[in-house]
C-alpha positions, -999 to +999 in steps of 0.1 A: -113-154+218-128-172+186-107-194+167-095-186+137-118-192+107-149-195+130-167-162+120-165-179+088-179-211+095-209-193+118-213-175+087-221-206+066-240-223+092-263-195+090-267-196+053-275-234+059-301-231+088-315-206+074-321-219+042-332-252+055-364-231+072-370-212+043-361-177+058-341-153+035-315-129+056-336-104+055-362-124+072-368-126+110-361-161+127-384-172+149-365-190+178-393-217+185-395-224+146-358-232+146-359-253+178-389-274+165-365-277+140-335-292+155-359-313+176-350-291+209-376-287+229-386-254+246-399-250+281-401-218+300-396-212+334-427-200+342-443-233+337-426-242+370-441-217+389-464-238+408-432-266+420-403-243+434-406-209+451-373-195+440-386-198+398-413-167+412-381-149+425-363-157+387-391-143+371-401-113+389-383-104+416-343-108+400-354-117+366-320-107+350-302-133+370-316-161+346-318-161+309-322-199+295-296-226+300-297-261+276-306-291+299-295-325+287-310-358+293-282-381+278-277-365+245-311-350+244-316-309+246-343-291+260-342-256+265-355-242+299-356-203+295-372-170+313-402-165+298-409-133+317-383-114+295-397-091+267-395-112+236-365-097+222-347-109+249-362-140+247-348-144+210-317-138+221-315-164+244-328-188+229-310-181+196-275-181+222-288-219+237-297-230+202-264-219+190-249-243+214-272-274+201-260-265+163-224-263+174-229-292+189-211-279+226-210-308+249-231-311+280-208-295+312-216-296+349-232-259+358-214-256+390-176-271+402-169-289+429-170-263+455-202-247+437-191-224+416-205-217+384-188-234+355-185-212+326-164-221+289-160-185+280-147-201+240-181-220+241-200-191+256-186-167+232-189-193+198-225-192+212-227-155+214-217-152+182-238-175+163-267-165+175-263-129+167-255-135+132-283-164+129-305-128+142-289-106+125-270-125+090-241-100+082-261-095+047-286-076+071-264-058+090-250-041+059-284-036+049-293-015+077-260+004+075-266+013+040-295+024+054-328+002+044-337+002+079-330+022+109-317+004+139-349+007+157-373-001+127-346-033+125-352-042+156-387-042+151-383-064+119-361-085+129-376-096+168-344-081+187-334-054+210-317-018+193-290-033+214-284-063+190-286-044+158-259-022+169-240-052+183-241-068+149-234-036+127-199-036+148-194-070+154-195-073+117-177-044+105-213-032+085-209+005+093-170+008+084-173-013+054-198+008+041-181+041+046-153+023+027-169+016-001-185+050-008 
């Protein structure tokens, strides 16, 4: 669950970041542009291939069971992520790791004590949520439910999956607020 006012606050982080780059909401964000950014470098998984034999298995033969994760060294990020997804994936994941680096998440142990995976579901979902709307600015998603775009000529603009355009018109009320207001 998001605490209250955070929508709000994701909302003017986006304005920021986005401004900071130069990109308009109606202009696609370029994951590596933003990361060169913030400093955080990007690596992808596939530039291990050659040093362990499961990172062949992550990328070809399961390659869903590993998007990106954030690596720290102190308080340094870098950003290991599977490059073998299509690129709209790819934005997404690394827009979700960067959204952790902007919010400024602390560093947490990926596995327990008994080696489980740790998982912050507020931290994962903060994450979630900013990196859709840094995608997908809620100025865009009304956009393409007044209809300047259709969800799949979006997608196409914007660098992301159908999936994330329709997750953004409801996340952020586009298509309801709309309908009201006509």
């Amino acid at each position: 669950m998001l605490a209250r006012g955070f929508k709000a606050e994701a909302n003017r982080i986006v304005t920021e970041v986005r401004k900071e780059i130069g990109l308009s909401p109606f202009d696609a964000l370029d994951p590596h542009k933003l990361a060169l950014h913030l400093d955080i470098p990007i690596i992808g998984l596939s530039e291990f291939l050659n040093e362990a034999p499961a990172v062949h298995h992550l990328l070809y033969t399961e390659s869903t069971v590993f998007s990106a994760i954030t690596v720290f060294s102190g308080s340094r990020r870098t950003i290991v992520h599977n490059d073998a997804h299509v690129l709209s994936r790819q934005a997404s994941n690394l827009s979700h790791e960067l959204s952790h680096g902007l919010l400024l998440h602390p560093p947490t142990p990926a596995l327990d004590n008994i080696g489980c995976r740790h998982w912050n579901q507020d931290i994962e979902d903060e994450a979630t949520w900013l990196a859709g709307a840094l995608l997908i600015p809620e100025a865009t998603a009304l956009a393409i439910a007044k209809g300047k775009w259709s969800v799949s000529s979006a997608a196409l603009r914007f660098g992301v999956s159908c999936a994330m355009i329709r997750y953004r018109l409801n996340a952020t009320g586009a298509k309801k607020r709309i309908h009201r207001a006509s």
